[in-house]
N, CA, C and O atoms as a Tinker XYZ file with bonds, in Angstrom:
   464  protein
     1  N    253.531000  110.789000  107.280000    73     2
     2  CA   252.492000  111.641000  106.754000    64     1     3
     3  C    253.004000  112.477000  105.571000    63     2     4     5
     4  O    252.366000  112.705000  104.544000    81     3
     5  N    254.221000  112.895000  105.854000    73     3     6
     6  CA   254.816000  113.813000  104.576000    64     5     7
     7  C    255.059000  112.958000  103.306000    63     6     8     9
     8  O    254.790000  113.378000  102.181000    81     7
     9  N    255.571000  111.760000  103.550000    73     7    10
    10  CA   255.691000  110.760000  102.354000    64     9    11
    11  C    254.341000  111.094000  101.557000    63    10    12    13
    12  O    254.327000  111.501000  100.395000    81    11
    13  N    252.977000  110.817000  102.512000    73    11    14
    14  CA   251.933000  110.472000  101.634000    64    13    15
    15  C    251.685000  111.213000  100.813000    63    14    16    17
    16  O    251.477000  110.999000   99.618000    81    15
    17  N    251.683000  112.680000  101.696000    73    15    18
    18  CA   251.748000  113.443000  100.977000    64    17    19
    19  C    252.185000  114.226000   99.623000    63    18    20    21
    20  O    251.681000  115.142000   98.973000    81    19
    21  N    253.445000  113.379000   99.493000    73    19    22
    22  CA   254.313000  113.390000   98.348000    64    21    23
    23  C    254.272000  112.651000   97.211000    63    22    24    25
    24  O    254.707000  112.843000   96.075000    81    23
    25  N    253.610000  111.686000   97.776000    73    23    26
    26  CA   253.114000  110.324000   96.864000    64    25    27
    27  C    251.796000  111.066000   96.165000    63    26    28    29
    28  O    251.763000  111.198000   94.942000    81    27
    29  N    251.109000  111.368000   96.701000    73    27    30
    30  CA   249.556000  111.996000   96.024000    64    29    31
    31  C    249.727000  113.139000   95.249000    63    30    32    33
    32  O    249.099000  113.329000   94.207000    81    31
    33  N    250.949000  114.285000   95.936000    73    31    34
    34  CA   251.151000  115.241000   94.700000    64    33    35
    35  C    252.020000  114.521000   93.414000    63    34    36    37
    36  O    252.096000  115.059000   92.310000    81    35
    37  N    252.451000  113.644000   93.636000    73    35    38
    38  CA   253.521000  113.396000   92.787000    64    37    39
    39  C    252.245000  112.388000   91.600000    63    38    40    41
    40  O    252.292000  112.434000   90.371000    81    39
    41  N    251.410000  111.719000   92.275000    73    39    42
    42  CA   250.375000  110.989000   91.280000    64    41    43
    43  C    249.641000  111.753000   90.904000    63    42    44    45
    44  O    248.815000  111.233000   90.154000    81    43
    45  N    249.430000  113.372000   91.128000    73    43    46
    46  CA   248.523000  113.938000   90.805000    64    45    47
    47  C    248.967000  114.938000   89.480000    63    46    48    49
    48  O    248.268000  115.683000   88.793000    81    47
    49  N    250.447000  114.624000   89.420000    73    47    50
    50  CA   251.311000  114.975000   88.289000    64    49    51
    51  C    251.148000  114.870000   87.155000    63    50    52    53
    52  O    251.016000  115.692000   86.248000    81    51
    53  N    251.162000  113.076000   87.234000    73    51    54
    54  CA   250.545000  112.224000   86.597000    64    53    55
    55  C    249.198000  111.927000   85.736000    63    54    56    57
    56  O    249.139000  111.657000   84.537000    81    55
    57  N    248.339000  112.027000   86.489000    73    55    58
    58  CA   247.134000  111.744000   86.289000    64    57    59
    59  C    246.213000  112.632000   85.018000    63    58    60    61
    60  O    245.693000  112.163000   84.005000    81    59
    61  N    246.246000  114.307000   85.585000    73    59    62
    62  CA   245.926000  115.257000   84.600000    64    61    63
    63  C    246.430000  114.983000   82.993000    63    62    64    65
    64  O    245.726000  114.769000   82.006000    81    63
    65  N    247.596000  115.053000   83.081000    73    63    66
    66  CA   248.109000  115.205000   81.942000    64    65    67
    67  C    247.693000  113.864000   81.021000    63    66    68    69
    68  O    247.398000  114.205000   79.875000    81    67
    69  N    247.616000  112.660000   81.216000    73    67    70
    70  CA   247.700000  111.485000   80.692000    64    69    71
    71  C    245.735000  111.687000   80.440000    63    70    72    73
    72  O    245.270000  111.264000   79.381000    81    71
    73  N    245.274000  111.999000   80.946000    73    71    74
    74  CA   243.646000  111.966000   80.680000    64    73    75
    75  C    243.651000  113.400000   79.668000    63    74    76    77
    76  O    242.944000  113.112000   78.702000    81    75
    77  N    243.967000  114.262000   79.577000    73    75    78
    78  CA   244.274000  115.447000   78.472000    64    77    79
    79  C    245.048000  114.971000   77.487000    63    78    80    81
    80  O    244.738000  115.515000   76.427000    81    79
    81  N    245.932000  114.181000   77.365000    73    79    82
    82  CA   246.682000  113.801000   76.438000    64    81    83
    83  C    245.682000  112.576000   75.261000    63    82    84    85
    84  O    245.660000  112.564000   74.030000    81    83
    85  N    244.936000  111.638000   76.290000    73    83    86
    86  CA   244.406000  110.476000   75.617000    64    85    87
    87  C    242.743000  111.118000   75.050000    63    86    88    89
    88  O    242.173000  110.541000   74.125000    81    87
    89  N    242.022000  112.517000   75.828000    73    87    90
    90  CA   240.997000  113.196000   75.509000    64    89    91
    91  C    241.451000  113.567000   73.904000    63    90    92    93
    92  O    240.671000  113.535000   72.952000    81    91
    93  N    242.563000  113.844000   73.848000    73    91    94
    94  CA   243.075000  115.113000   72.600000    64    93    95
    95  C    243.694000  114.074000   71.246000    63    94    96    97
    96  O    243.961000  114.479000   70.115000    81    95
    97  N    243.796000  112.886000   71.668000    73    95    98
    98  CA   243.999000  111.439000   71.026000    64    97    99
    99  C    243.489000  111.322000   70.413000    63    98   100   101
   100  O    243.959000  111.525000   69.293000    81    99
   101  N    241.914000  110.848000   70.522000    73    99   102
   102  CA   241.011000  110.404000   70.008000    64   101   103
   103  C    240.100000  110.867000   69.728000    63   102   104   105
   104  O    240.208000  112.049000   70.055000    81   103
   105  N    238.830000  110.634000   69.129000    73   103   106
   106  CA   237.805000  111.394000   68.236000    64   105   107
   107  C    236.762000  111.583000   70.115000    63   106   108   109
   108  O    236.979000  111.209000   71.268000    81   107
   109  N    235.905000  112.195000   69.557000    73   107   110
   110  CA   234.822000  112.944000   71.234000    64   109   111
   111  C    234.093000  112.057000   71.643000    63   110   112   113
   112  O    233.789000  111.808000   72.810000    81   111
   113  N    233.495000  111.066000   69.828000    73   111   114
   114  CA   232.649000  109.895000   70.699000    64   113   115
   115  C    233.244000  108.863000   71.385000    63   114   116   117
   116  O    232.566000  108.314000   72.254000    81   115
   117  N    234.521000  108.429000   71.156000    73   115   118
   118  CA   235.722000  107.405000   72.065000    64   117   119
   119  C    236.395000  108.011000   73.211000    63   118   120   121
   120  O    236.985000  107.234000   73.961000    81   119
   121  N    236.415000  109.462000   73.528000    73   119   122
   122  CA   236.757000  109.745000   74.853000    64   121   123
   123  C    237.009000  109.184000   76.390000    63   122   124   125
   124  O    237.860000  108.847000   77.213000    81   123
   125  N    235.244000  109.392000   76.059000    73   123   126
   126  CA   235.055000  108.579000   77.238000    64   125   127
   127  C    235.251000  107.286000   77.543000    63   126   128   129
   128  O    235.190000  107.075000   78.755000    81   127
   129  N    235.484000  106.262000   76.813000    73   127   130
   130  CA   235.665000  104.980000   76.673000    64   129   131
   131  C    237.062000  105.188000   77.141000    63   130   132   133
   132  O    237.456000  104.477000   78.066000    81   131
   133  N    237.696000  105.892000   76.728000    73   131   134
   134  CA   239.334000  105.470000   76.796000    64   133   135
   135  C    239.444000  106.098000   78.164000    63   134   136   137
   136  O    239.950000  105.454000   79.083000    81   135
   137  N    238.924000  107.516000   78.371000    73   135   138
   138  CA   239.162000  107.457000   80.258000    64   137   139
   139  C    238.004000  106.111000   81.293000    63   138   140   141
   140  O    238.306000  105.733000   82.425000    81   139
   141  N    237.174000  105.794000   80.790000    73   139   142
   142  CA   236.622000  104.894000   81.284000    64   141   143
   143  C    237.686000  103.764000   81.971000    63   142   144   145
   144  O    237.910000  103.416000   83.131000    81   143
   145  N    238.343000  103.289000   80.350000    73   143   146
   146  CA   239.126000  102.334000   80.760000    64   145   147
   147  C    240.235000  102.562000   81.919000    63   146   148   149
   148  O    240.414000  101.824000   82.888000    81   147
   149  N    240.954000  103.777000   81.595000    73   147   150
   150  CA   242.258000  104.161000   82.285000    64   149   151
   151  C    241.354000  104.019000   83.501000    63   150   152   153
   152  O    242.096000  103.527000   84.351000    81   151
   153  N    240.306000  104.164000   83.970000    73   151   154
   154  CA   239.914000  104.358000   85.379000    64   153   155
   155  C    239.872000  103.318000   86.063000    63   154   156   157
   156  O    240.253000  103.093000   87.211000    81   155
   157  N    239.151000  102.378000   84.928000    73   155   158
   158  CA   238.928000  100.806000   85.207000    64   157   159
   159  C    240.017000   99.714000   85.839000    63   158   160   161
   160  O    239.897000   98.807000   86.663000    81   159
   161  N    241.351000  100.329000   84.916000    73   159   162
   162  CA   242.902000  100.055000   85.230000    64   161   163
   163  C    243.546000  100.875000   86.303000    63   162   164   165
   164  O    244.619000  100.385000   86.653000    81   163
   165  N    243.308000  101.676000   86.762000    73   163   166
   166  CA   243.764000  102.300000   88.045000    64   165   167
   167  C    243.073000  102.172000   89.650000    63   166   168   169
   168  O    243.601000  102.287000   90.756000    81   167
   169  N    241.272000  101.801000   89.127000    73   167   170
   170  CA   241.133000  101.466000   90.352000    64   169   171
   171  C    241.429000   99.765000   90.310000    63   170   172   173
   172  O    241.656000   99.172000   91.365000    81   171
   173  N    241.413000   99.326000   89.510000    73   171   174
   174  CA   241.818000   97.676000   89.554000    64   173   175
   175  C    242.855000   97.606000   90.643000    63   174   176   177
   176  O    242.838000   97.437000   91.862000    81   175
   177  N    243.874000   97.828000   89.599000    73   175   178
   178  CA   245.574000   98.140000   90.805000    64   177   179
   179  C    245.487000   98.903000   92.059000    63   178   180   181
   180  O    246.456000   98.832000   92.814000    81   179
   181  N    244.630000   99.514000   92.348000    73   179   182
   182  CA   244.028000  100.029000   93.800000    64   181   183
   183  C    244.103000   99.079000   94.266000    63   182   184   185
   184  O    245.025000   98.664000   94.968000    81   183
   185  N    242.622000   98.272000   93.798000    73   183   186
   186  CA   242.397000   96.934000   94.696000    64   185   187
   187  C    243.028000   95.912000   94.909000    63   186   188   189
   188  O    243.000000   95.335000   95.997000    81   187
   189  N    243.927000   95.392000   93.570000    73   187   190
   190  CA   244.407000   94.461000   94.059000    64   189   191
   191  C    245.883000   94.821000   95.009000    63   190   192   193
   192  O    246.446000   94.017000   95.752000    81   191
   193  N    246.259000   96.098000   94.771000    73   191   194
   194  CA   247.810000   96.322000   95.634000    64   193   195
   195  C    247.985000   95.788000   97.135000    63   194   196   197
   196  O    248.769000   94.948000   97.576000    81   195
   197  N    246.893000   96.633000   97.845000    73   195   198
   198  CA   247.081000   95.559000   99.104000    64   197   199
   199  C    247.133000   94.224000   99.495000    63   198   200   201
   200  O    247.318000   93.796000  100.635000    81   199
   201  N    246.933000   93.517000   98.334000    73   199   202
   202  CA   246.448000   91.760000   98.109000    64   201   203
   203  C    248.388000   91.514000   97.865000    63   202   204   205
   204  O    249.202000   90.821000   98.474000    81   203
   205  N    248.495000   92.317000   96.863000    73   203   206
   206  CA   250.024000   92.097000   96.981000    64   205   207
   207  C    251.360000   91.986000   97.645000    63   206   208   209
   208  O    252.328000   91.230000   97.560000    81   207
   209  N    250.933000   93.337000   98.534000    73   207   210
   210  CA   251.859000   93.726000   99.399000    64   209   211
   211  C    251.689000   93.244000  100.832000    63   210   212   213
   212  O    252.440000   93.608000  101.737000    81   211
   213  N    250.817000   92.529000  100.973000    73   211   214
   214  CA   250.238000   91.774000  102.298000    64   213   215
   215  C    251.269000   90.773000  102.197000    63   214   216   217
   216  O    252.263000   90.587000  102.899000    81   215
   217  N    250.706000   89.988000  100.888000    73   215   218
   218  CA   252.158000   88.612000  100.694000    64   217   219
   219  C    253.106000   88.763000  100.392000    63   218   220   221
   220  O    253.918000   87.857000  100.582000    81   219
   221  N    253.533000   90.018000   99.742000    73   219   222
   222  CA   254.968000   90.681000  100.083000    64   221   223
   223  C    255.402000   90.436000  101.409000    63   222   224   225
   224  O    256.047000   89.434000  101.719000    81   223
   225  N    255.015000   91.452000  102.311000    73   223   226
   226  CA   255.205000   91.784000  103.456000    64   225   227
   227  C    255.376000   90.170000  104.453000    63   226   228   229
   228  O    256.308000   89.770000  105.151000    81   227
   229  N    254.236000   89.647000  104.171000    73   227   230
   230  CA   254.087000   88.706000  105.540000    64   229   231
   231  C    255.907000   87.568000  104.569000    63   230   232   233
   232  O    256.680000   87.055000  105.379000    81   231
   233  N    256.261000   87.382000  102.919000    73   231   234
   234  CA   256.914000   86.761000  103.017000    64   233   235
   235  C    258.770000   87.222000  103.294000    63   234   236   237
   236  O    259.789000   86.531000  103.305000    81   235
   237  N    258.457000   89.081000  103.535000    73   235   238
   238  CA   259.700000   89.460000  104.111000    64   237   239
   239  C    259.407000   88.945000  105.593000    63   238   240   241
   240  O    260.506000   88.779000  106.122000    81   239
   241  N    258.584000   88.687000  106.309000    73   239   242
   242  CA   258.692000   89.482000  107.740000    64   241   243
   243  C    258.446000   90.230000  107.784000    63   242   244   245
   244  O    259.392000   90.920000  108.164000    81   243
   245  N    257.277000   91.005000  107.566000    73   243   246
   246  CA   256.888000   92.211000  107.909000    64   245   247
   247  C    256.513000   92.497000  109.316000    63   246   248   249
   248  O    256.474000   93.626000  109.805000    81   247
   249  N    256.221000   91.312000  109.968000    73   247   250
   250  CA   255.159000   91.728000  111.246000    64   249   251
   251  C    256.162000   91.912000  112.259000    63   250   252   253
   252  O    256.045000   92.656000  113.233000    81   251
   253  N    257.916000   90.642000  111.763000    73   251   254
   254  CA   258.914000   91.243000  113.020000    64   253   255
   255  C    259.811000   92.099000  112.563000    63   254   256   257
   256  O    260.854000   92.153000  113.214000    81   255
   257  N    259.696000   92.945000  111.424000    73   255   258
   258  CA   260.778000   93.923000  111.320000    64   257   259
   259  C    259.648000   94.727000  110.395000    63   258   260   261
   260  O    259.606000   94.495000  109.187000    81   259
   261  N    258.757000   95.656000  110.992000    73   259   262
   262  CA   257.822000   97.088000  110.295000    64   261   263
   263  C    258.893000   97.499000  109.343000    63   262   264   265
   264  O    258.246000   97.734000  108.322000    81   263
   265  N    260.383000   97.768000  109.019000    73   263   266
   266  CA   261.025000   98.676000  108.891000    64   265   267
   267  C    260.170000   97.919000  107.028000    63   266   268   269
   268  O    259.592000   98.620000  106.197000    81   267
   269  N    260.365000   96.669000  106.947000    73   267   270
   270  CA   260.051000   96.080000  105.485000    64   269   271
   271  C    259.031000   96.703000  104.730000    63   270   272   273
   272  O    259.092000   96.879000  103.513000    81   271
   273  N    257.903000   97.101000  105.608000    73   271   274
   274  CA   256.949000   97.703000  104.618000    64   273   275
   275  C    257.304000   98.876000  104.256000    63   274   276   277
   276  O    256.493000   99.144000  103.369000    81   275
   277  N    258.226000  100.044000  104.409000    73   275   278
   278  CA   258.682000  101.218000  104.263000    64   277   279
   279  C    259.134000  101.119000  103.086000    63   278   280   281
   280  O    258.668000  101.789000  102.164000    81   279
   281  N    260.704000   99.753000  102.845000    73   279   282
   282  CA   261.607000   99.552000  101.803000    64   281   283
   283  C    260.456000   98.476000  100.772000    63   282   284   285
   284  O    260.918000   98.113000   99.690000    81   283
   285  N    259.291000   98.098000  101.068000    73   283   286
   286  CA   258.485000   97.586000   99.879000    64   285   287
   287  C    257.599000   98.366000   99.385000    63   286   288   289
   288  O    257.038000   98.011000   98.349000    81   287
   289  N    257.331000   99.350000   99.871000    73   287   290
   290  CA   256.675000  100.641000   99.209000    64   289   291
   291  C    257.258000  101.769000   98.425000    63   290   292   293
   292  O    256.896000  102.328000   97.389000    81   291
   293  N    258.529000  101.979000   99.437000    73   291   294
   294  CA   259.374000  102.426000   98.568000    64   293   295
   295  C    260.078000  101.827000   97.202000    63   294   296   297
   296  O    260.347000  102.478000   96.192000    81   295
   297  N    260.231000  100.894000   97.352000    73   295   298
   298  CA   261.132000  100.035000   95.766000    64   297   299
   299  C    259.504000   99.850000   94.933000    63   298   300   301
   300  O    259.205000  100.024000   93.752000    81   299
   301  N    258.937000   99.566000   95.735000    73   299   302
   302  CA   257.716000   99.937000   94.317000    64   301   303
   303  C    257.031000  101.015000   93.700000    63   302   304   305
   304  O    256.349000  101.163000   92.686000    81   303
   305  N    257.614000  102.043000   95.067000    73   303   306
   306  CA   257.087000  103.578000   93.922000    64   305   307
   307  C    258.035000  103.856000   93.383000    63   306   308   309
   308  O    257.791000  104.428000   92.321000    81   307
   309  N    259.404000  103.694000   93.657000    73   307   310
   310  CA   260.373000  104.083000   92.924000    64   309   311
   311  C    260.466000  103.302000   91.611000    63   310   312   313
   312  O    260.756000  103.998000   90.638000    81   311
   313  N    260.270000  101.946000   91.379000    73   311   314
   314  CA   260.047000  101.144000   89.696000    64   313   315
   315  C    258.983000  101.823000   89.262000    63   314   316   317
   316  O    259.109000  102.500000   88.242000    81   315
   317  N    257.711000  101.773000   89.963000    73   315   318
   318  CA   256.574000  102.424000   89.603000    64   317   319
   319  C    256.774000  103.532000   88.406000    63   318   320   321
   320  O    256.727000  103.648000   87.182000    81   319
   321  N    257.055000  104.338000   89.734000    73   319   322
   322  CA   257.483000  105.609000   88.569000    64   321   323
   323  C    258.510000  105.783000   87.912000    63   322   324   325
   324  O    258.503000  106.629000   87.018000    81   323
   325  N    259.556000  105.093000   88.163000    73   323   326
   326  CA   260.683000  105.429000   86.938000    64   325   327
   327  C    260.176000  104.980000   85.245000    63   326   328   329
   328  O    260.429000  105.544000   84.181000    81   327
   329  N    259.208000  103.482000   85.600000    73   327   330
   330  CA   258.466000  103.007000   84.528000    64   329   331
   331  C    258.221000  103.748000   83.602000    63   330   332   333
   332  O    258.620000  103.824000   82.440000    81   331
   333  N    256.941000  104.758000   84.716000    73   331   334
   334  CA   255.892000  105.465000   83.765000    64   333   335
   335  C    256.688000  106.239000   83.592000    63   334   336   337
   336  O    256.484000  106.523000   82.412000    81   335
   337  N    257.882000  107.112000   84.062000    73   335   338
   338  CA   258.693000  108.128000   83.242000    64   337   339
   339  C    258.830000  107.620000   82.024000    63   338   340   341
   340  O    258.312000  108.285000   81.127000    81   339
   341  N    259.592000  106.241000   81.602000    73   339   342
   342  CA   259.716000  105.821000   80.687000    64   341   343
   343  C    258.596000  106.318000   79.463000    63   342   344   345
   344  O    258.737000  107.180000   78.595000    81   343
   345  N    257.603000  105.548000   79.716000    73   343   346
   346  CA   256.114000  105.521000   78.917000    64   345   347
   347  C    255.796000  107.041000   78.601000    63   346   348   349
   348  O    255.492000  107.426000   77.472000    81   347
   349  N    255.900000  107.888000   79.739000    73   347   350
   350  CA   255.244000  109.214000   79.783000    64   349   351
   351  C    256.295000  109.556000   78.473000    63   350   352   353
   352  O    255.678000  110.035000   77.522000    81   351
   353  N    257.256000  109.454000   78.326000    73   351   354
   354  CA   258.448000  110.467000   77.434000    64   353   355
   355  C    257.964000  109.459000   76.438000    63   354   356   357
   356  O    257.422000  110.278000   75.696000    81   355
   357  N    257.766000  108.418000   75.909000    73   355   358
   358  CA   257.707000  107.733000   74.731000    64   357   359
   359  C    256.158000  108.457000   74.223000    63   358   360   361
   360  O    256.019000  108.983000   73.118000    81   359
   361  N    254.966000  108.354000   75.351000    73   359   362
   362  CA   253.968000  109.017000   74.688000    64   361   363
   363  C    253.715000  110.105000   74.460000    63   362   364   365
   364  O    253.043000  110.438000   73.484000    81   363
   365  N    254.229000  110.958000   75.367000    73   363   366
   366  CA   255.163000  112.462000   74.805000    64   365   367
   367  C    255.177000  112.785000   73.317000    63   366   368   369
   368  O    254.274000  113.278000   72.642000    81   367
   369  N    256.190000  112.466000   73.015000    73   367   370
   370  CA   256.925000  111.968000   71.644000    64   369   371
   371  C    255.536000  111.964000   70.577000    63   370   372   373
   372  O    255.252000  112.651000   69.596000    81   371
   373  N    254.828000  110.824000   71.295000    73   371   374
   374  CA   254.005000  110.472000   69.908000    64   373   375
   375  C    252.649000  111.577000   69.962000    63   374   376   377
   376  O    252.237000  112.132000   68.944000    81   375
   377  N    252.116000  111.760000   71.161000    73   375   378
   378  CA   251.573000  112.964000   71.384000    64   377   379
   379  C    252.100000  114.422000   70.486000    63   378   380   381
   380  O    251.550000  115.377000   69.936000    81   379
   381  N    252.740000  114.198000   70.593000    73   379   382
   382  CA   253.503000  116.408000   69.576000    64   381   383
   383  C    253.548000  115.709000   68.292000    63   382   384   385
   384  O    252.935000  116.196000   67.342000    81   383
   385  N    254.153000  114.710000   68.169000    73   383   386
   386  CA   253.784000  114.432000   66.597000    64   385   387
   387  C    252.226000  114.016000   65.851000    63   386   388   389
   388  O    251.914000  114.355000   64.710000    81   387
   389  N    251.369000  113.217000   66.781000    73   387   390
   390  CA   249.918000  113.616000   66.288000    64   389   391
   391  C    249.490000  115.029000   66.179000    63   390   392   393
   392  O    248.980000  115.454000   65.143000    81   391
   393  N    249.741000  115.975000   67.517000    73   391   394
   394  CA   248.822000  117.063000   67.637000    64   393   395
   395  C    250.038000  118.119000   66.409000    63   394   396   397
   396  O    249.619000  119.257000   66.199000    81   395
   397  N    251.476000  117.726000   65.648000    73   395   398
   398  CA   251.344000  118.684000   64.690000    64   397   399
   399  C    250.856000  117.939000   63.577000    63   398   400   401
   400  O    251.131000  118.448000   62.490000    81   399
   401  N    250.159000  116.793000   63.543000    73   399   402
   402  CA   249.580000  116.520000   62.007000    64   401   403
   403  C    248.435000  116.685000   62.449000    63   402   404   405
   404  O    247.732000  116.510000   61.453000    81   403
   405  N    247.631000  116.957000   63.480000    73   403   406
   406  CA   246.201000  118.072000   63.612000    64   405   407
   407  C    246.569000  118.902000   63.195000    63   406   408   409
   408  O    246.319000  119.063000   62.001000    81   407
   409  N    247.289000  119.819000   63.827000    73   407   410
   410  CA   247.520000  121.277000   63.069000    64   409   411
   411  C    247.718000  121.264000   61.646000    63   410   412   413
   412  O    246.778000  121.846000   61.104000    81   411
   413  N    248.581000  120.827000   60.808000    73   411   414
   414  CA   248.712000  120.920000   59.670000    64   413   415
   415  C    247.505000  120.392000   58.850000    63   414   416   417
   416  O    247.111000  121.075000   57.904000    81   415
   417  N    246.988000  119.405000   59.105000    73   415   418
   418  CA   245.480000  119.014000   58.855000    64   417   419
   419  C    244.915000  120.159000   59.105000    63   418   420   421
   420  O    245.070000  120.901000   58.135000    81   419
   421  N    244.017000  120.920000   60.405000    73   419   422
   422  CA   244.032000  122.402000   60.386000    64   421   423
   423  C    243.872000  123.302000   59.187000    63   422   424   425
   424  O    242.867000  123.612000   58.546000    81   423
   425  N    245.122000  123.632000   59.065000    73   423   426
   426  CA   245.825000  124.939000   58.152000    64   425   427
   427  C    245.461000  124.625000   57.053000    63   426   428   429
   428  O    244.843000  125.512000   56.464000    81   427
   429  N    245.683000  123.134000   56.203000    73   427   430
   430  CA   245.557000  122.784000   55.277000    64   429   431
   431  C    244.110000  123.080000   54.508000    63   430   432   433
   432  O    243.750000  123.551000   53.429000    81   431
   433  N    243.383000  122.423000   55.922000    73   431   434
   434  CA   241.260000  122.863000   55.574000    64   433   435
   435  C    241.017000  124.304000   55.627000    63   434   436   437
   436  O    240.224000  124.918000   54.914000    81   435
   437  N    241.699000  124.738000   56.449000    73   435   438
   438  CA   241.586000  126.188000   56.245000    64   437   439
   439  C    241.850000  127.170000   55.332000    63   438   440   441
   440  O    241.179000  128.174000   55.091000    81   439
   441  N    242.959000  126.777000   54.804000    73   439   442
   442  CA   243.607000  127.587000   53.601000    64   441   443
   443  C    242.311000  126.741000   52.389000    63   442   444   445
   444  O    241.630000  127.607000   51.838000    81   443
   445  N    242.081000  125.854000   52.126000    73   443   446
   446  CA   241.050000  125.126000   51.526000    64   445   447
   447  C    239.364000  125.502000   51.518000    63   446   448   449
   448  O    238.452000  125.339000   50.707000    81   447
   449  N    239.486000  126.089000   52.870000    73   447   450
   450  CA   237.954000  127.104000   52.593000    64   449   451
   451  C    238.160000  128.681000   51.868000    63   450   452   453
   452  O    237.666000  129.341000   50.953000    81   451
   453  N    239.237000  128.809000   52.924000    73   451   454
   454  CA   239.660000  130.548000   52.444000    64   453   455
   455  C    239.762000  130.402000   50.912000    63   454   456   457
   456  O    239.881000  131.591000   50.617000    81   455
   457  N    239.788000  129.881000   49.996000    73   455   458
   458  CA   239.821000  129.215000   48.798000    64   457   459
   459  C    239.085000  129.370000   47.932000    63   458   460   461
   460  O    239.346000  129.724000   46.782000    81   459
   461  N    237.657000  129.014000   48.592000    73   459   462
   462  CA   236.607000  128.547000   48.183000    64   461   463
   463  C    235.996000  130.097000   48.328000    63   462   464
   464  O    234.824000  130.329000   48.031000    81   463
């Protein structure tokens, strides 16, 4: 129970930030399209995971040694997320460098009215 628990705060880490990050991306009328999609792609992998880990499982032996589904959940949240660490720090990166050429875009129109 505490695992799960850990698993859901730990995806819930996740989740916020990457839908604020891809909102602040793109223009207001593509928003929604782009969380659309991310949703489209997360409940997908919902559905199909148990399809996976069934034939995982049944081709460890799952049914005479339970201990397998523990170490196949575990080695897949652990790639899981080391992955998206990966991704998260690369889009990071490109994230602060768009949102300072907003800002300077910004300042630039601004100093450009104050101008006027």
């Amino acid at each position: 129970m505490a695992a799960n628990a850990l698993t859901i705060f730990a995806c819930g880490s996740y989740y916020a930030p990457a839908i604020t990050m891809m909102q602040n991306s793109v223009s207001s009328e593509n928003s929604g399209t782009v969380v659309s999609t991310l949703s489209l792609f997360v409940y997908s992998a919902t559905t199909i995971s148990p399809l996976v880990f069934s034939r995982v499982a049944k081709y460890f032996g799952a049914a005479l040694n339970p201990r397998v589904y523990g170490l196949t959940i575990l080695a897949a949240t652990t790639i899981g997320y080391l992955g998206a660490n990966f991704f998260y720090w690369k889009g990071g990166k490109q994230y602060v460098k768009l949102m300072e050429e907003k800002k300077k875009l910004a300042e630039a129109e601004e100093k450009l009215i104050s101008a006027v």
